[in-house]
N, C-alpha and C positions, 0 to 999 in steps of 0.2 A: 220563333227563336228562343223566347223562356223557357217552352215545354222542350225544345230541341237540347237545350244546356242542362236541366234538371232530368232529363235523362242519363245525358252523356255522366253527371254527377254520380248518378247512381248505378253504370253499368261499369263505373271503374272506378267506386271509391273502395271496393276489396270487403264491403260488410257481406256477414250471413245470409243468405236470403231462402224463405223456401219457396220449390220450384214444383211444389203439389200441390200447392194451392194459388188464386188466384189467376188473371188474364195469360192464357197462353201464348198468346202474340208475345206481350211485354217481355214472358218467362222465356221465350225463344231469343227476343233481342237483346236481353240481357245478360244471356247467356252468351250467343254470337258474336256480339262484339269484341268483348276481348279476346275471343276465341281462334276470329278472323286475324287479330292480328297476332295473335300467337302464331298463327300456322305460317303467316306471311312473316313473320321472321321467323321459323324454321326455313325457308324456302329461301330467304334472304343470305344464309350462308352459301347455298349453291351457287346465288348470281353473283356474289362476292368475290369468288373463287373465281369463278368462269372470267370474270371480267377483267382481273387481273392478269391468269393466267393465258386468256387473248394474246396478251402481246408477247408474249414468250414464240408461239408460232405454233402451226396444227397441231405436228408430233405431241407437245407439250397439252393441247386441249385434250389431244385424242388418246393422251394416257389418263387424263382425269375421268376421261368420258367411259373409259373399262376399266379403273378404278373404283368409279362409282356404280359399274354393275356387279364390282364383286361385291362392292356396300350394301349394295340390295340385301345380299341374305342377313348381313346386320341388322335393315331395318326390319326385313320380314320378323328376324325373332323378337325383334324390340317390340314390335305395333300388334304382332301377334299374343306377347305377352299384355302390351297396353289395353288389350280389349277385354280383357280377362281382370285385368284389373280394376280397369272402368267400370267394367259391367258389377263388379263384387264390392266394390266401394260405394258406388253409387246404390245399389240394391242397400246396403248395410244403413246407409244415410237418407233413403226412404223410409225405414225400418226403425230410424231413429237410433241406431247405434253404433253410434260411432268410433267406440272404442274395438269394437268387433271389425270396421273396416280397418282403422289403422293396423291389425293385428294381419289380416288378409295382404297388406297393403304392403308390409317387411319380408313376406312373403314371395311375394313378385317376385323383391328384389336379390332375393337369396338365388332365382333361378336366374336373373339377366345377369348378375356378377362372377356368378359359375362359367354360363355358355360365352359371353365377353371377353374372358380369359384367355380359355380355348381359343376362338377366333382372334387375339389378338397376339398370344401365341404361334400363330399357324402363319398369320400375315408375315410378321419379324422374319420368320425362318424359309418361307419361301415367296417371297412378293415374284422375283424375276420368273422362277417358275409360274406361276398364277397369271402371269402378266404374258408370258408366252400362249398355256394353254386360251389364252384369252383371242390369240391374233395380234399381237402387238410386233411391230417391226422393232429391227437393233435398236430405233433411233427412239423409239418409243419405251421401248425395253431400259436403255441408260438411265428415260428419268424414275428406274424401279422406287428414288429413294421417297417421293411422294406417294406411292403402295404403303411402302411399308410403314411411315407415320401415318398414313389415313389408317388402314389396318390394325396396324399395331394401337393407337389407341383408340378405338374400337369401343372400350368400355366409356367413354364417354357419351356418346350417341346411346348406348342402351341406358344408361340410368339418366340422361337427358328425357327421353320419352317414357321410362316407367314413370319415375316420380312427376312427370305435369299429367299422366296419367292419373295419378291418385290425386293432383289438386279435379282435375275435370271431374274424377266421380262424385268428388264431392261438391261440388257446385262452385269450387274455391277461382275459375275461370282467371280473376284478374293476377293473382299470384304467378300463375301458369305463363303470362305475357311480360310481365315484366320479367322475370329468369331467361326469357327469348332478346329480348330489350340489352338485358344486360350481358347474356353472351355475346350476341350480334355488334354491340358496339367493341367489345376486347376484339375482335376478329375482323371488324371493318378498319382499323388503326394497327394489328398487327399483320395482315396479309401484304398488304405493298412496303412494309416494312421488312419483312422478312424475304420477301421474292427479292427485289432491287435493291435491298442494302442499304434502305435510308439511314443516316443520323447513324446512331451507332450500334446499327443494327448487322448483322453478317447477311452478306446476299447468299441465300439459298437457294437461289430459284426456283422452280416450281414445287422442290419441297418445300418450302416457306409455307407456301398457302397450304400447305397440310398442316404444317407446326403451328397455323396462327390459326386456324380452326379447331383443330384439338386443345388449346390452351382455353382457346374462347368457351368452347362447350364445358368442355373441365370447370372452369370460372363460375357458369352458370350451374354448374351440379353441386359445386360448393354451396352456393346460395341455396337452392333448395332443399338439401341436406340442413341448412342454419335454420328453413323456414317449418320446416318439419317437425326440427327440434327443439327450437325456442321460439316460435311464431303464433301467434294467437287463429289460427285456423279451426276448421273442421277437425284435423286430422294433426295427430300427434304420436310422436316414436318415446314414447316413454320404455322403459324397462320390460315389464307386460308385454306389450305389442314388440319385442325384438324378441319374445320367449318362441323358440323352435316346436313347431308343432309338424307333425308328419301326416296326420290324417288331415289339415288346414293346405299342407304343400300337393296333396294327393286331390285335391278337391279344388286347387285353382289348374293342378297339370291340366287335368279334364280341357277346360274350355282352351285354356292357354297354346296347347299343343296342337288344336285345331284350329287355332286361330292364326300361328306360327306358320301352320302349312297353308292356311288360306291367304297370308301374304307372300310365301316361300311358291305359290303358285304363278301370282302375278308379279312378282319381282323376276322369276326365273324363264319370265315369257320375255319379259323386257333384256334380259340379260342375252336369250338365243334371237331375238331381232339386232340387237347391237353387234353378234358374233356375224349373223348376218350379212349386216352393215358396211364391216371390216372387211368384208369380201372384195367392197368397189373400193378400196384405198385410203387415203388419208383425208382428202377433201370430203366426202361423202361422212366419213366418219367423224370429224369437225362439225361440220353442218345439223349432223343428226343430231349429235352432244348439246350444243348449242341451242336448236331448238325445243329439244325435250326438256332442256334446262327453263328455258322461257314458260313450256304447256306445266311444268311444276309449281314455279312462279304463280300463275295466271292462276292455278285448279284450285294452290293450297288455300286461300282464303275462305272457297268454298268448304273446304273442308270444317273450317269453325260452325258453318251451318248442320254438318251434317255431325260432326261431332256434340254440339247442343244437342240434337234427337238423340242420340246415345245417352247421355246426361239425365234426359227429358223421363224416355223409355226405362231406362234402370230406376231413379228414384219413385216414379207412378207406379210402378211393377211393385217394388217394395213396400208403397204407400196403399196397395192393392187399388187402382184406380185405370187396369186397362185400358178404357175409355179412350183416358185422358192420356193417354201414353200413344195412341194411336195416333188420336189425330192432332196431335206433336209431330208426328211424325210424315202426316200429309202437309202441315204447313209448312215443315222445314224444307219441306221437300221442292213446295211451291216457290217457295222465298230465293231455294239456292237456282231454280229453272230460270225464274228470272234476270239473275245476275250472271249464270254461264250465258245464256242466250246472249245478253249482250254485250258478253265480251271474246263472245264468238265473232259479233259482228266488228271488232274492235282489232281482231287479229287475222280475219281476213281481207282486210282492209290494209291493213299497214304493214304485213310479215315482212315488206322485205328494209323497211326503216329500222323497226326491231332488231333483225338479223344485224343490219350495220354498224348497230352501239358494238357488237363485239366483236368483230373480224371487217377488215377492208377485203377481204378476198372473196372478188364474183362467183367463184365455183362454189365455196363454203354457204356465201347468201342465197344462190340461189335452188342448192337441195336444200338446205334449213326454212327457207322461206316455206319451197311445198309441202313440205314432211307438217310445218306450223297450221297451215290452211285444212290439209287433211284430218289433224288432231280435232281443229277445230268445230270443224263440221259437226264430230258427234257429241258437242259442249251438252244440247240438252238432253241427250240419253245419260248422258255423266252425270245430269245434275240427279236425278233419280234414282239412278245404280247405285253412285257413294253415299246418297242417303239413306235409301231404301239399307244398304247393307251395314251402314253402321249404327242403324235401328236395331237390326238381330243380332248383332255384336254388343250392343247397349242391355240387349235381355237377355246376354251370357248364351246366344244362340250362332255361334259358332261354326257350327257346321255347313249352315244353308249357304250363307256365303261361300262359303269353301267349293261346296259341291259348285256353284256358280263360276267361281274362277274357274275349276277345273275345265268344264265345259267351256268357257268361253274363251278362255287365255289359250289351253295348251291343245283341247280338242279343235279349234275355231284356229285362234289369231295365228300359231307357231306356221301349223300348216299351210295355212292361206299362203301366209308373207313369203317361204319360200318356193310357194310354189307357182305365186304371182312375179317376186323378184328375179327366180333364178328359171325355174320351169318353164314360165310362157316366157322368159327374157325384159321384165317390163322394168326392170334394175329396181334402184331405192323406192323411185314411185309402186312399185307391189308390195314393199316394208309398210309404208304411211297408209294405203288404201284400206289393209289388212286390222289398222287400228281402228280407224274409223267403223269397220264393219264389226268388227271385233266388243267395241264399248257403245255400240247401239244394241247389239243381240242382248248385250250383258244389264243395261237400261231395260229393255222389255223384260227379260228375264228375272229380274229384281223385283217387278212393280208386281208380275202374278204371284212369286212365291209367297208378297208380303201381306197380298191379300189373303190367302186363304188361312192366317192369323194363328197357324201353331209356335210363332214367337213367343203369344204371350201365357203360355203353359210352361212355360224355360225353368228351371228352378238353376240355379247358381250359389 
């Protein structure tokens, strides 16, 4: 228990640490823990949301639920960008220069506050349209007014994830959790405030839970912004590091814009399974929403694992230590197998409990519970796939992934689902079967590209 406390001490007292030297176990777990819970409250906004907006009734879940497919192309460009800047922060703070990543790092941000705009732009002025081409019924269509505050502030979610971005390059991990900590809490105290009209608050109904999410996030991007720029970190926005440079913006597009398209590949596979979806009606489309909300939940923590190798991979690369960056990269890998495996076993066990925190409705529990079991099953190809890929994203290696999604998301899964769903007749069960099959090829696929080891030739 002493050794267990003097850890936890030092993986979230927020000091310097370097991660090129010394025990790579440690330099994993210390890195991972705040990381896990970073991601686990990025993901805590989703179930906040869902949870609330439950009680409003399907329509109202089932507009959040294509909603958040049109968000996808937000995150695509947000995580697309984030990898690019991970990978160039982290690379720079291997290299020991840190004033060189912050400089990279305002960079980012000049491209996510541009395309942010645009997309939050486009939401305001056409949500009900966007919400129609989506599949959305009249009744779904009425609540357009949650589109277009989700939408519309849009830039919050992208400078949300650039800047915990450039805390992760830099190894800064615990800063990056608490900014989640403290949106999460403005957003768990303004959502049922805002939906149902608490105290003296106006009922908005399901737009609420858009206006107390975007404030939330807003909240948190303030704070980061403060930490940035009077915070005793790694990385610092001095005068310097906001100076415009065109050959530094031309030389993050590079990796940024393949990495845009390697999540604009997998978000827009999730997006034509959801359109999909919307084929079998409002219950099916509930259900799905609902459990994909929960497989988000469940995945993100792992992501802190596979984010660490990123971290791990960019500063060893910088520190010229291959090696060491590699087999960073098999241990996270091992670490996050054994934590999907079992809670693989944890959600095919109980999906249909799960399901029932958020809908009393048997039709809804019981596609959500299948669609949950199915995801399931291919936890520990997942655990491998997101690590293995956010290894080559960690060494500004961009593309391989991409080439990977393509193949597996839109050559593989798109087709499969509807030609299992609608083709042989086998309805939403050929959507779920089609994931499974889909994030196991993409698992194997992952582990060979990562062997044959031209990651670590990447320059960035």
């Amino acid at each position: 228990m002493p050794a267990l406390l003097s850890f936890l001490r030092e993986a979230f007292n927020g000091e310097e640490k370097d991660f090129t030297t010394g025990s790579l176990r440690r330099a994993i777990a210390l890195l991972a823990a705040p990381m896990m819970l970073e991601t686990a409250m990025e993901s805590l906004f989703a179930i906040v949301d869902i949870f609330f907006v439950a009680q409003l009734g399907d329509d109202a879940v089932a507009t959040v639920g294509l909603t958040e497919s049109l968000l996808t192309f937000v995150f695509a460009i947000a995580m697309g960008l984030s990898f690019a800047t991970t990978a160039y922060v982290a690379r720079r703070i291997g290299e020991k220069d840190p004033a060189a990543a912050a400089h990279g790092a305002t960079h980012s941000l000049y491209i996510g506050i541009a395309t942010s705009a645009v997309i939050g732009i486009t939401g305001l002025l056409f949500a009900p349209q966007l919400l129609a081409l989506m599949g959305a019924s009249p009744a779904m269509q009425a609540n357009q007014g949650y589109t277009r505050v989700a939408l519309g502030g849009s830039a919050s979610v992208m400078l949300l994830f650039l800047l915990n971005a450039i805390f992760r390059g830099a190894g800064d991990a615990v800063i990056a959790m608490k900014v989640l900590w403290f949106g999460n809490l403005i957003n768990i105290v303004l959502n049922p405030c805002l939906i149902f009209g608490w105290g003296p608050f106006p009922e908005l109904g399901v737009t609420g839970s858009a206006v107390g999410t975007v404030i939330g996030r807003s909240a948190a991007v303030a704070y980061q912004v403060w930490q940035l720029s009077a915070g005793s970190g790694r990385i610092r926005f001095t005068p310097e590091a906001l100076r415009f440079s065109r050959p530094l913006l031309a030389r993050l597009l590079r990796p940024a814009s393949s990495g845009m398209f390697q999540i604009f590949v997998a978000t827009a596979s999730w997006t034509a399974l959801i359109r999909i979806a919307a084929t079998f009606g409002a219950d099916v489309l509930a259900g799905y929403t609902i459990a994909i909300r929960i497989v988000i939940f469940s995945i993100l923590p792992s992501w802190g694992l596979a984010n660490a190798a990123a971290t791990l991979v960019g500063q060893n690369l910088g520190a010229s230590q291959p090696l060491r960056a590699e087999t960073s990269v098999w241990t996270a890998a091992r670490y996050n197998c054994y934590f999907l495996g079992a809670l693989s076993l944890v959600l095919l066990a109980a999906a249909e409990p799960l399901l029932a925190l958020f809908t009393p409705q048997p039709a809804v529990i019981a596609v959500g519970s299948e669609c949950l079991r199915w995801v399931a099953a291919a936890y520990v190809c997942l655990a491998y796939g997101m690590t293995m890929e956010q290894a080559f994203n960690g060494a500004g290696d961009t593309y391989t992934p991409t080439l990977l999604n393509l193949a597996c998301y839109w050559l593989l899964q798109i087709p499969l689902a509807w030609a299992l769903a609608i083709g042989l007749g086998w309805g939403p069960r050929g959507i779920f079967s089609a994931i499974t099959v889909a994030e196991t090829a993409l698992g194997l696929a992952a582990v060979a590209a990562f062997r044959r080891g031209a990651w670590q030739r990447q320059r960035i």
